[in-house]
DRENPAPA-30653 format. One record per residue: residue in three letters; x, y, z of N, C-alpha, C, O, CB in turn. Coordinates in nm, 2 decimals. Glycine has a CB too. Example, Ala and Ser with C-alpha at 12.3 -4.5 7.8 and 13.67 -1.06 7.14 Angstrom:
2
{residu=ALA	nc1=1.32	nc2=-0.57	nc3=0.78	cac1=1.23	cac2=-0.45	cac3=0.78	cc1=1.32	cc2=-0.33	cc3=0.78	oc1=1.42	oc2=-0.33	oc3=0.85	cbc1=1.13	cbc2=-0.45	cbc3=0.90}
{residu=SER	nc1=1.28	nc2=-0.22	nc3=0.71	cac1=1.37	cac2=-0.11	cac3=0.71	cc1=1.29	cc2=0.00	cc3=0.79	oc1=1.34	oc2=0.11	oc3=0.80	cbc1=1.41	cbc2=-0.06	cbc3=0.57}
REM end
This chain:
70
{residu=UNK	nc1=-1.75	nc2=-7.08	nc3=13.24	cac1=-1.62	cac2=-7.01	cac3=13.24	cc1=-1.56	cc2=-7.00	cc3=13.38	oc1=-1.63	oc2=-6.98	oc3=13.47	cbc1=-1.64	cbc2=-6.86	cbc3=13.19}
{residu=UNK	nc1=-1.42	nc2=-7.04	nc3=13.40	cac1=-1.36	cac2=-7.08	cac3=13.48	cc1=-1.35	cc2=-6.85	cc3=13.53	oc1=-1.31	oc2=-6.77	oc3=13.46	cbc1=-1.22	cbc2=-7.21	cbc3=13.42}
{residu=UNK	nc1=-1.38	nc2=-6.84	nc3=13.66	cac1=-1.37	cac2=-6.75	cac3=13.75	cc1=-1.23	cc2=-6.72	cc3=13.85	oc1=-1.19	oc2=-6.78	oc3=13.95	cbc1=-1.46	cbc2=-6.77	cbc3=13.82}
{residu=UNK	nc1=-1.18	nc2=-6.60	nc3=13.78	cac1=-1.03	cac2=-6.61	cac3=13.85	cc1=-1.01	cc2=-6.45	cc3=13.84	oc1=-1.08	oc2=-6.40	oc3=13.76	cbc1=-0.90	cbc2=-6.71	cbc3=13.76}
{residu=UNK	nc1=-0.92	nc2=-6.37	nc3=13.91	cac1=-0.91	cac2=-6.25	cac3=13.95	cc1=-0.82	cc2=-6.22	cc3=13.87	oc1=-0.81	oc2=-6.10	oc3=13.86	cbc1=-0.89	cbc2=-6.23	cbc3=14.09}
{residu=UNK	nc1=-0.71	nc2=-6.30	nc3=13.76	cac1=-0.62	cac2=-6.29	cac3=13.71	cc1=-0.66	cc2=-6.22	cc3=13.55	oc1=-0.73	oc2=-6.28	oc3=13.48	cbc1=-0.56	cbc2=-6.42	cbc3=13.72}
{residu=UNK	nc1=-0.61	nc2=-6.07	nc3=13.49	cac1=-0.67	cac2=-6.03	cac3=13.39	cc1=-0.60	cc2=-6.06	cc3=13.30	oc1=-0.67	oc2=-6.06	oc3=13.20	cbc1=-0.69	cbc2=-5.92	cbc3=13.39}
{residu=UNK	nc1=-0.49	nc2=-6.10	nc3=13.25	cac1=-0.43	cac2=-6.11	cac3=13.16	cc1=-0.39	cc2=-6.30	cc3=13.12	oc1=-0.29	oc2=-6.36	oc3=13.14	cbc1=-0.31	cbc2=-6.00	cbc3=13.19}
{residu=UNK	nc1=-0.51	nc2=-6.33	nc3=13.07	cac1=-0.57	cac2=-6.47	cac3=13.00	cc1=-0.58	cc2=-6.43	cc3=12.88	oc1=-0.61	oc2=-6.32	oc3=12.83	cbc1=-0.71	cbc2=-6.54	cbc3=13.05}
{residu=UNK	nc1=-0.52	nc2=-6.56	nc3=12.83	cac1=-0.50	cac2=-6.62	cac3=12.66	cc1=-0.52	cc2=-6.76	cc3=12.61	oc1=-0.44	oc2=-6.85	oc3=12.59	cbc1=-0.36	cbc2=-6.59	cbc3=12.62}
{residu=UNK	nc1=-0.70	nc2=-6.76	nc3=12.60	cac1=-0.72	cac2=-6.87	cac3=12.55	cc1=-0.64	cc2=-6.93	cc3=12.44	oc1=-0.61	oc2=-6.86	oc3=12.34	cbc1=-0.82	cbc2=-6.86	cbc3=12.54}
{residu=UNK	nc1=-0.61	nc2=-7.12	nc3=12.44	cac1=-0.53	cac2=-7.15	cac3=12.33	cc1=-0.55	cc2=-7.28	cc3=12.32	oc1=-0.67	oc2=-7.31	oc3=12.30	cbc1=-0.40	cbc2=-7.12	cbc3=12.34}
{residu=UNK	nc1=-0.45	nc2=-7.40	nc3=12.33	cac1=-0.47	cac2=-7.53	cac3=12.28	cc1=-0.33	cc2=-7.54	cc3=12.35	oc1=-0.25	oc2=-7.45	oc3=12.35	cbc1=-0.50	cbc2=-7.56	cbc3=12.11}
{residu=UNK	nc1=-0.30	nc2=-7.70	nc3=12.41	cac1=-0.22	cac2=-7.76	cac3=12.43	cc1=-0.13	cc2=-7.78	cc3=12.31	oc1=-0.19	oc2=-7.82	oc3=12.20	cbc1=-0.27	cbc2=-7.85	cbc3=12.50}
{residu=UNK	nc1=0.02	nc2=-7.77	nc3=12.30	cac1=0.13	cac2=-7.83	cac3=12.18	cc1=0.18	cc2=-7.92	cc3=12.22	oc1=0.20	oc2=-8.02	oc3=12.15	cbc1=0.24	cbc2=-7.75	cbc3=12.13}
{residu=UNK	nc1=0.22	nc2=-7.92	nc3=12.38	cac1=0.32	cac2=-8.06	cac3=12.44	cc1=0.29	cc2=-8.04	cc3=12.58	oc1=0.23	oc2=-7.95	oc3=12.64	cbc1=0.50	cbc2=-8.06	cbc3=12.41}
{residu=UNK	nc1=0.35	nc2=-8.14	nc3=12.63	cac1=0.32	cac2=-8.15	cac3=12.78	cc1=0.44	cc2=-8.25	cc3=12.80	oc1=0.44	oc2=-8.36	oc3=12.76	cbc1=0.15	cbc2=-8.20	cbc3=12.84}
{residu=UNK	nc1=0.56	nc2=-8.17	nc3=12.89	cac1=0.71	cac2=-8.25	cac3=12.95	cc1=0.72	cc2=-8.27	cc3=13.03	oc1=0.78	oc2=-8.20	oc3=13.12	cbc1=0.83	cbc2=-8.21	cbc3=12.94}
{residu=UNK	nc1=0.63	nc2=-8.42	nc3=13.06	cac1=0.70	cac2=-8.40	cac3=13.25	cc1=0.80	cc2=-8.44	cc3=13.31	oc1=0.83	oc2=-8.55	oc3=13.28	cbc1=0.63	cbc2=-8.47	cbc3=13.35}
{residu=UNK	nc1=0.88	nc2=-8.38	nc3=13.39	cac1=0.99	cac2=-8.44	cac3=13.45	cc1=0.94	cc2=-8.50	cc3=13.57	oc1=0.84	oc2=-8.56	oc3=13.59	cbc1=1.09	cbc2=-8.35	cbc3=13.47}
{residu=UNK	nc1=1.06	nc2=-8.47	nc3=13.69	cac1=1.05	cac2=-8.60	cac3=13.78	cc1=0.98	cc2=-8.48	cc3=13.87	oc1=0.90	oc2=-8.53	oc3=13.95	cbc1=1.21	cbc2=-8.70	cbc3=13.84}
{residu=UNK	nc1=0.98	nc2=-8.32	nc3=13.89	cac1=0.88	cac2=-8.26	cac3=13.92	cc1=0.84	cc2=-8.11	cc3=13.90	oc1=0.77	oc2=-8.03	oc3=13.97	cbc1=0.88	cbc2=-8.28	cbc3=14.02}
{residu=UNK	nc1=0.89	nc2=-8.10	nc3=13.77	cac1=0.77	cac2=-8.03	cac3=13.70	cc1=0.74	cc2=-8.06	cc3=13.57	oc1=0.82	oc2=-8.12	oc3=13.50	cbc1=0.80	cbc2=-7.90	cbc3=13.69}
{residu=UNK	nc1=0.65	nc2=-8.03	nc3=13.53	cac1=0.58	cac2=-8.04	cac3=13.40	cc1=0.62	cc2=-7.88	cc3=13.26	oc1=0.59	oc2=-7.76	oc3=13.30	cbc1=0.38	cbc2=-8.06	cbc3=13.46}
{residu=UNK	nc1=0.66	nc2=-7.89	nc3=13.17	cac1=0.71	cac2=-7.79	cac3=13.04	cc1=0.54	cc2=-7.80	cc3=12.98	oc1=0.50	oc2=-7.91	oc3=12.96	cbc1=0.85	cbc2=-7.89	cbc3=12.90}
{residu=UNK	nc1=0.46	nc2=-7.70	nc3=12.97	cac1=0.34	cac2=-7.68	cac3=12.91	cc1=0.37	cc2=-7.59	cc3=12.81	oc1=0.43	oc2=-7.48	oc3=12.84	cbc1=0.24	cbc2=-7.65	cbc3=12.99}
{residu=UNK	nc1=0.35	nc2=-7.61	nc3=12.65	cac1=0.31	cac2=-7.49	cac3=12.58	cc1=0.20	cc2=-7.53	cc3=12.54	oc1=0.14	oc2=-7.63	oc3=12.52	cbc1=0.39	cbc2=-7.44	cbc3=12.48}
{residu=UNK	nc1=0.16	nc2=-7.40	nc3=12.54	cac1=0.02	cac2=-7.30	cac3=12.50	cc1=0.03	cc2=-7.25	cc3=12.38	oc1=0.09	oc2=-7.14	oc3=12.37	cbc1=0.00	cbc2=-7.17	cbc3=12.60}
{residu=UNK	nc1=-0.02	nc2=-7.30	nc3=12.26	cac1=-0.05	cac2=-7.22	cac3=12.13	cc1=-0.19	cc2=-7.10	cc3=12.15	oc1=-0.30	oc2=-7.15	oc3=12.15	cbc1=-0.08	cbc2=-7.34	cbc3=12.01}
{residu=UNK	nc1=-0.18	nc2=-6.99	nc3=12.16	cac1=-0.28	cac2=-6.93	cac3=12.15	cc1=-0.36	cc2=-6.81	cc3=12.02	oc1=-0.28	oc2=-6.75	oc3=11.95	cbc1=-0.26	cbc2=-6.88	cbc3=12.25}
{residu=UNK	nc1=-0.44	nc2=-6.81	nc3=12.01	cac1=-0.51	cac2=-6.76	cac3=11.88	cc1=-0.42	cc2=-6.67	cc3=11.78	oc1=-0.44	oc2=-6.68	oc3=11.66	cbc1=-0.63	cbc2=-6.68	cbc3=11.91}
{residu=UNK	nc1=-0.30	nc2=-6.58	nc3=11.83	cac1=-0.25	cac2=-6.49	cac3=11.75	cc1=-0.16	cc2=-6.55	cc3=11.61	oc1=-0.20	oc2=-6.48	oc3=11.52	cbc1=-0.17	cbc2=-6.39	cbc3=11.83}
{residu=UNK	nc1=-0.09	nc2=-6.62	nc3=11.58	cac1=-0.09	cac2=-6.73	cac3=11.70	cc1=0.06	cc2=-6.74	cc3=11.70	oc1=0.14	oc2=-6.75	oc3=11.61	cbc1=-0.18	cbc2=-6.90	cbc3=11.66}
{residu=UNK	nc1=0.08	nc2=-6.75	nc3=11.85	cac1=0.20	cac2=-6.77	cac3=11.91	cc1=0.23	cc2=-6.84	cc3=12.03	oc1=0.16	oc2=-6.81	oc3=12.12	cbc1=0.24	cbc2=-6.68	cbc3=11.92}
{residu=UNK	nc1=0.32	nc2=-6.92	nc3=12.05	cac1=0.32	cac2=-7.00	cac3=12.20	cc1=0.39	cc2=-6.96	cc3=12.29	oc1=0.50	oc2=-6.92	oc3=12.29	cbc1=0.35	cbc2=-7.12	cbc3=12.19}
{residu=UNK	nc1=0.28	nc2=-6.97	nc3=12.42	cac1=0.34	cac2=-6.95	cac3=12.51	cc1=0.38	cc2=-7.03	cc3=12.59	oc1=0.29	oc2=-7.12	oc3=12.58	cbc1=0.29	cbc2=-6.88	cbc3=12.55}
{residu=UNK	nc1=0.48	nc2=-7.09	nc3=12.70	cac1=0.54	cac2=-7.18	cac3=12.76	cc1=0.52	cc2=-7.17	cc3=12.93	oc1=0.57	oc2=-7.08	oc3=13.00	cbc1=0.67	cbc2=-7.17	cbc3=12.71}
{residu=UNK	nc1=0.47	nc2=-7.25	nc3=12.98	cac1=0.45	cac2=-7.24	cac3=13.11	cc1=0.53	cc2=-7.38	cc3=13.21	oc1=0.51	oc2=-7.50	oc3=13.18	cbc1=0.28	cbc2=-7.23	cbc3=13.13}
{residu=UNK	nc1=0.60	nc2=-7.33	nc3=13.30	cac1=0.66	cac2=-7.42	cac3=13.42	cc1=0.58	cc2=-7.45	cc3=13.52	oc1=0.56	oc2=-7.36	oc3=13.60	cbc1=0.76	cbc2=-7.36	cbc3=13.49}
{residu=UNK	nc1=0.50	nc2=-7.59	nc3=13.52	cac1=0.40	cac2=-7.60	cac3=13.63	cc1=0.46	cc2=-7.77	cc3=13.72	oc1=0.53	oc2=-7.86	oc3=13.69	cbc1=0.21	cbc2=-7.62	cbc3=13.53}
{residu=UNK	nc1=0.41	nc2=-7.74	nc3=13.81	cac1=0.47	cac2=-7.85	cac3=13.85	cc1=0.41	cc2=-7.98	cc3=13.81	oc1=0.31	oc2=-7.96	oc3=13.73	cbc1=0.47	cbc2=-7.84	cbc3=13.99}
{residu=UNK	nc1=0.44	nc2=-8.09	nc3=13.84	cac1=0.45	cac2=-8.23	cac3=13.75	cc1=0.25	cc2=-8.20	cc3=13.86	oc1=0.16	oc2=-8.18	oc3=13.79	cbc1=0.63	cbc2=-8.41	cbc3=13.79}
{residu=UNK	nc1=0.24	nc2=-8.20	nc3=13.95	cac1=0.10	cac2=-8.27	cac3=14.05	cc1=-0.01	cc2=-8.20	cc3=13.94	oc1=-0.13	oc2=-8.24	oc3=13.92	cbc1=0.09	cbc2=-8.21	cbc3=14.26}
{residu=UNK	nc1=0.06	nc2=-8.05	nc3=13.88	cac1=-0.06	cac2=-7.99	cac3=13.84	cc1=-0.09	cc2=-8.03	cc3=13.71	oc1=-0.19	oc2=-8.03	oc3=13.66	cbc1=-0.05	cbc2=-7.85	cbc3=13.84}
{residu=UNK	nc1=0.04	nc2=-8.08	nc3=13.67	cac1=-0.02	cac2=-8.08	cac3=13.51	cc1=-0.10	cc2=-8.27	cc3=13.50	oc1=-0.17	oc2=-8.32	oc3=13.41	cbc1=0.16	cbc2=-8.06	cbc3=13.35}
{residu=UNK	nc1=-0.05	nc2=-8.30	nc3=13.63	cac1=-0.13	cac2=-8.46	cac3=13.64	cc1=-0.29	cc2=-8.43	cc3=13.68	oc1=-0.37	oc2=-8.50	oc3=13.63	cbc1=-0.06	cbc2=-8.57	cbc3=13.78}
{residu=UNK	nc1=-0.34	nc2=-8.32	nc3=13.78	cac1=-0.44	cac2=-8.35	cac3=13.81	cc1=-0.53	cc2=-8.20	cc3=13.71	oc1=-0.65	oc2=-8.17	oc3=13.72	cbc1=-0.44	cbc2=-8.36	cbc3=13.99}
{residu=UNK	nc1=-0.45	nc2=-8.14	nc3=13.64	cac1=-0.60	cac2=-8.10	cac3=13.54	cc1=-0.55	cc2=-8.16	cc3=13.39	oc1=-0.57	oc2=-8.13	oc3=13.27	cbc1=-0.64	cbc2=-7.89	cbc3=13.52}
{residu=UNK	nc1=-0.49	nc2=-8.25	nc3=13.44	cac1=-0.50	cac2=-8.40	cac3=13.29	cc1=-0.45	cc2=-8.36	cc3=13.15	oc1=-0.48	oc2=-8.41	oc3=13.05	cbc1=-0.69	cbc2=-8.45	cbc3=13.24}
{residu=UNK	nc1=-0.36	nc2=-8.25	nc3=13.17	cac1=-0.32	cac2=-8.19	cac3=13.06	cc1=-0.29	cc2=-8.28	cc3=12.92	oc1=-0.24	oc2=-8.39	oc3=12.96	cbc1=-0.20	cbc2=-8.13	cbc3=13.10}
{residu=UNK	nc1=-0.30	nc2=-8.29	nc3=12.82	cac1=-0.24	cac2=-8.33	cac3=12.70	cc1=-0.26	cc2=-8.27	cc3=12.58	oc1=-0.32	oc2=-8.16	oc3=12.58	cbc1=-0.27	cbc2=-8.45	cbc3=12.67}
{residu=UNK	nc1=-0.23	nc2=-8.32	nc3=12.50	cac1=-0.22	cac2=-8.28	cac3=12.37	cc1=-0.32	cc2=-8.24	cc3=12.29	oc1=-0.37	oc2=-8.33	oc3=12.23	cbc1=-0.16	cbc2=-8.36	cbc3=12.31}
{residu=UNK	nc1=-0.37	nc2=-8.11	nc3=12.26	cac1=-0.51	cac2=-8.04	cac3=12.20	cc1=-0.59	cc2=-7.99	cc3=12.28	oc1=-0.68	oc2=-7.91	oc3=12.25	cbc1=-0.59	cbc2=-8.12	cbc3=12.13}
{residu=UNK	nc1=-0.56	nc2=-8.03	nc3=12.45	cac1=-0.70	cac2=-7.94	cac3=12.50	cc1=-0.68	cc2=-7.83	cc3=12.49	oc1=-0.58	oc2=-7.77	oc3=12.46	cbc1=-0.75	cbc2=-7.94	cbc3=12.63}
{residu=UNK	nc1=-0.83	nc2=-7.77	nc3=12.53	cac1=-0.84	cac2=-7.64	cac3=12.49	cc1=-0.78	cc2=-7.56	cc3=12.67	oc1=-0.80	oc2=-7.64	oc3=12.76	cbc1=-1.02	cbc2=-7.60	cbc3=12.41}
{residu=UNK	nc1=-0.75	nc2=-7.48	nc3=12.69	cac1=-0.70	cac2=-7.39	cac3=12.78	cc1=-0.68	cc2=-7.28	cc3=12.80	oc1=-0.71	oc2=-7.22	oc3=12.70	cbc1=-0.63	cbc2=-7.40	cbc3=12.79}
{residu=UNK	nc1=-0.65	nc2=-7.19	nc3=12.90	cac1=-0.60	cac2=-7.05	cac3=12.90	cc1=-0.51	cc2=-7.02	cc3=12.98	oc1=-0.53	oc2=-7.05	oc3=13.10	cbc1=-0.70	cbc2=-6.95	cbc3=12.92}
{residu=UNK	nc1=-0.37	nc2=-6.96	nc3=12.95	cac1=-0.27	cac2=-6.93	cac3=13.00	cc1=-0.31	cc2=-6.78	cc3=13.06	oc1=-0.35	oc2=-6.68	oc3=13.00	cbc1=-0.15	cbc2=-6.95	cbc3=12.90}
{residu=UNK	nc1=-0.31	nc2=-6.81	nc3=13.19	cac1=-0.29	cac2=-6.64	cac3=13.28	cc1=-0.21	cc2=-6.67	cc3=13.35	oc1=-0.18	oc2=-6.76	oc3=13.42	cbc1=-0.41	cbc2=-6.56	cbc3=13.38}
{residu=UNK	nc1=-0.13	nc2=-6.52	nc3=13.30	cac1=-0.02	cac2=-6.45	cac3=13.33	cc1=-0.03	cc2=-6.34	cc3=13.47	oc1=-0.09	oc2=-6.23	oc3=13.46	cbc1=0.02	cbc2=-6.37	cbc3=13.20}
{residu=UNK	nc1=0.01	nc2=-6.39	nc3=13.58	cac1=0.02	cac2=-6.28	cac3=13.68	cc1=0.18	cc2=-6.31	cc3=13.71	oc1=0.25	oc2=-6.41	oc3=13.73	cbc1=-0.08	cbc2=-6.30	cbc3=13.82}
{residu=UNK	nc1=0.19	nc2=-6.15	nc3=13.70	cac1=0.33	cac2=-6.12	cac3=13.75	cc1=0.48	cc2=-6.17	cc3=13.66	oc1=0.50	oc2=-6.13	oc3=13.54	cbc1=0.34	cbc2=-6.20	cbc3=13.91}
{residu=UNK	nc1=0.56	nc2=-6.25	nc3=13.72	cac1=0.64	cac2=-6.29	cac3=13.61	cc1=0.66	cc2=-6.45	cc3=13.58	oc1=0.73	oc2=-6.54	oc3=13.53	cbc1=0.79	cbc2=-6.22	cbc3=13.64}
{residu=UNK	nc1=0.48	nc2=-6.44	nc3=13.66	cac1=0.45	cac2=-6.66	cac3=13.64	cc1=0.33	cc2=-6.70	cc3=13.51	oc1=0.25	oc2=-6.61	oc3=13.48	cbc1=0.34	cbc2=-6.76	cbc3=13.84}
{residu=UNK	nc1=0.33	nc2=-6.79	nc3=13.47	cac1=0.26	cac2=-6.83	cac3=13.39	cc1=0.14	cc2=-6.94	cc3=13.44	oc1=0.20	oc2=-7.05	oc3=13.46	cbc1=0.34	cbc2=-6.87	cbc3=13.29}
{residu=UNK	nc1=0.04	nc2=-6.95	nc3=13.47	cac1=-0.05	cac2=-7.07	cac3=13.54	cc1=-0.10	cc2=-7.11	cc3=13.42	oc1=-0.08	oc2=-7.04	oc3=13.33	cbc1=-0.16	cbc2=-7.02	cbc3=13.66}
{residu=UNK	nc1=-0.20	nc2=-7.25	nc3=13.39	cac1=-0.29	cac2=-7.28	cac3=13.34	cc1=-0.41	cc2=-7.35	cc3=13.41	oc1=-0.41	oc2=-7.42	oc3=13.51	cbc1=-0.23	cbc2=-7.33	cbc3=13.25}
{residu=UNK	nc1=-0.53	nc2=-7.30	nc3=13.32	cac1=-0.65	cac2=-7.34	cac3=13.39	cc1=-0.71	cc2=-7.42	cc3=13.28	oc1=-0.68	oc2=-7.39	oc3=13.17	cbc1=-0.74	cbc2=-7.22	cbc3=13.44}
{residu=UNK	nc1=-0.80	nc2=-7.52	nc3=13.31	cac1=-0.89	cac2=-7.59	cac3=13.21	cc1=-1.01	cc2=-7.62	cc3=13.29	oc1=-1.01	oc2=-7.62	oc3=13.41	cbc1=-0.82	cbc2=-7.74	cbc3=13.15}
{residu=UNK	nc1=-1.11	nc2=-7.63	nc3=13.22	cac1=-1.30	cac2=-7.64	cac3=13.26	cc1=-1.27	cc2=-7.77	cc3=13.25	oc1=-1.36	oc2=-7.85	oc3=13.26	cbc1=-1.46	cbc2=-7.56	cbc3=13.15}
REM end
């Protein structure tokens, strides 16, 4: 389990992944089930290899959305 100070995580599944020229459109389907949408930059969603079905968890600090994957 990925270790992070951030409390408000919502494990889910990748729906899409949009990259532009530099950021990447992530939604997050998570269990309730509803999606959530996260703005990450294009380097991040290249180097934790995002695509279509992994599994993930969107934490929410503040009024940003991050994603993490094991």
């Amino acid at each position: 389990m990925l270790k992070i100070s951030a409390r408000n995580r919502f494990a889910g599944t990748v729906e899409s992944v949009d990259k532009g020229p530099i950021t990447s459109l992530v939604k997050v389907k998570i269990q309730t089930p509803v999606t959530i949408t996260a703005l990450i930059s294009k380097e991040a969603a290249e180097d934790l290899a995002l695509k279509k079905g992994d599994a993930v968890e969107a934490i929410i600090k503040a009024t940003e959305i991050m994603v993490a994957k094991e």
